[in-house]
C-alpha positions as CSV (number, residue, x, y, z in Angstrom):
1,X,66.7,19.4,100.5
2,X,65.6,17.2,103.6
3,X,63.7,13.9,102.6
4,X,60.4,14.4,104.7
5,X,58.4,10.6,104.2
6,X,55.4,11.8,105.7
7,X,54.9,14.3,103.0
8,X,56.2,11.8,100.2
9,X,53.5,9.0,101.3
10,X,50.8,11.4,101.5
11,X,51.9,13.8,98.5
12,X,52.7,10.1,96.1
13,X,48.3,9.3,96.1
14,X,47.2,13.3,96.7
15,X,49.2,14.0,93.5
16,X,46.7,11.8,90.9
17,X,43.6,13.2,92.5
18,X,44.5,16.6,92.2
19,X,44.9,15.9,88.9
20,X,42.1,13.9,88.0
21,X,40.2,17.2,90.0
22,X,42.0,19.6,87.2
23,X,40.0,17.4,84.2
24,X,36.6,17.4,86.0
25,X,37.0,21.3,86.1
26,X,38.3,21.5,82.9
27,X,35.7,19.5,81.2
28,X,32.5,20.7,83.7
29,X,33.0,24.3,82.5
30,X,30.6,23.8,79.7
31,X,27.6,23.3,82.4
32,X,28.9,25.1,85.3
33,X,31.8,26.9,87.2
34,X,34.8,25.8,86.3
35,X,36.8,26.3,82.7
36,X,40.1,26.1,81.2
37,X,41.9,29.1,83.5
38,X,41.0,27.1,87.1
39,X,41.8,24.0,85.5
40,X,45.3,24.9,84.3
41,X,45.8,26.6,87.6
42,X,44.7,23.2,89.2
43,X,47.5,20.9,86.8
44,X,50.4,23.1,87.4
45,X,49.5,23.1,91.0
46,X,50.0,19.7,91.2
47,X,52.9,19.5,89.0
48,X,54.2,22.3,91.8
49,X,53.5,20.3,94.6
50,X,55.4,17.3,93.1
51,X,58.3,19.6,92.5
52,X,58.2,20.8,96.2
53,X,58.2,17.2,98.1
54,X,60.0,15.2,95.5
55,X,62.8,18.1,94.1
56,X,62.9,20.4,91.6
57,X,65.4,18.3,89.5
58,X,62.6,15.5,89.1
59,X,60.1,17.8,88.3
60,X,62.5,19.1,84.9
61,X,62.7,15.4,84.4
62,X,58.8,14.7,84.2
63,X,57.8,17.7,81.9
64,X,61.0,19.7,80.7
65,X,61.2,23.4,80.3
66,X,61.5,23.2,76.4
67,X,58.2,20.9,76.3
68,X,56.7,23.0,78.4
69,X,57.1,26.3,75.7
70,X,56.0,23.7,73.3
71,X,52.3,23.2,75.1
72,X,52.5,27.0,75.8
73,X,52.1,27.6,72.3
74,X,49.9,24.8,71.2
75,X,47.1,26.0,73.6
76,X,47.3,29.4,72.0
77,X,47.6,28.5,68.7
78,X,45.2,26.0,69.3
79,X,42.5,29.1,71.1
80,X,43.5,31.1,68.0
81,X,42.5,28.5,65.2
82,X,39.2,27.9,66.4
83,X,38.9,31.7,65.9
84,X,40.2,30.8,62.4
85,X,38.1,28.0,61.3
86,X,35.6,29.6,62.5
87,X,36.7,32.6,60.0
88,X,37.1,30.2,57.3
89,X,33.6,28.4,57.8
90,X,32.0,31.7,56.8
91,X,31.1,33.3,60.3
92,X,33.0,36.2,62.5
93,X,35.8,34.9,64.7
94,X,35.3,32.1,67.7
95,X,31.4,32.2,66.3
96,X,30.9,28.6,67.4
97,X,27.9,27.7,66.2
98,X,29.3,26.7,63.0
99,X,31.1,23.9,64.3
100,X,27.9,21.7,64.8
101,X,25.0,20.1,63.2
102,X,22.9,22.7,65.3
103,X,23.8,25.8,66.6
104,X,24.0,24.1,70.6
105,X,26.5,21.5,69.1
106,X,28.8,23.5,67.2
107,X,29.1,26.2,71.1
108,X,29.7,23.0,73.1
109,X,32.5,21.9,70.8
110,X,33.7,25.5,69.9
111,X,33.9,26.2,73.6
112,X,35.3,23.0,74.5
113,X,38.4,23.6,72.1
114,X,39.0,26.9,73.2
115,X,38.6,25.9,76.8
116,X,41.4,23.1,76.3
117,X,43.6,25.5,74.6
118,X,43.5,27.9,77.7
119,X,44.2,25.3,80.3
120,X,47.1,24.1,78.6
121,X,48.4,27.5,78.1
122,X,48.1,28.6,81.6
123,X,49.0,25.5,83.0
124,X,52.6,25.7,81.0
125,X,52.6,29.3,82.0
126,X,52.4,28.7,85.4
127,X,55.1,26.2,85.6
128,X,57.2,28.1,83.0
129,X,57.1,30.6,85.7
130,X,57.4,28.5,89.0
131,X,60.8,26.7,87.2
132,X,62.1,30.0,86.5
133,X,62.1,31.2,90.6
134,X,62.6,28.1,91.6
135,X,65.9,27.5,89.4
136,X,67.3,30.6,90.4
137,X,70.9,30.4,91.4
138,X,71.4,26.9,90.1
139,X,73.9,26.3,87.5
């Protein structure tokens, strides 16, 4: 891999924003477009783009494959539960207006959850994925 430092200084501050663009979506998709799908798209695209300037060997080093099947299955075990509690709280499953004092509480935070549980899915998905082509061949 050839050390390009025009695309290390410019990919080293483009990095955190990306990032920092992935949480505005994530939490913004309560009030408007957005949600946990883009968002986890937007993360692992970062995480991606750090793995294509700095190597994919640094990339296993920041968030390793086995920690990355971990947050796979939190965020779906995390979607499903909500379902659950919501079970367990008397109503039909992922009916979030239990969660709240009022029924407009309990969807923002039932929504909220859910919406975090599929961004970190997708996001560990998606680099589960991209590590898997990208690793081919190596020992």
């Amino acid at each position: 891999m050839t050390h390009n430092l025009i695309l290390r200084v410019v990919a080293k501050p483009l990095i955190p924003l990306i990032m920092l663009f992935g949480l505005y979506v994530q939490f913004h998709g309560d009030f408007g477009p957005g949600g946990g799908f883009q968002a986890g798209v937007i993360f692992s695209a970062a995480i991606i783009l750090y793995a294509l300037v700095f190597g994919l060997d640094l990339a296993e080093k920041i968030i390793p494959r086995s920690v990355l099947h971990i947050l796979a299955s939190l965020g779906v075990l995390l979607y499903a539960g909500v379902g659950i509690a919501s079970l367990m709280l008397g109503g039909n499953y992922l009916e979030y207006g239990l969660f709240g004092e009022t029924q407009v509480a309990g969807q923002h935070l039932g929504i909220l959850l859910v919406e975090v549980g599929v961004g970190i899915t997708v996001a560990s998905v998606m680099l589960i994925l991209f590590f898997a082509f990208a690793g081919r061949g190596r020992p």
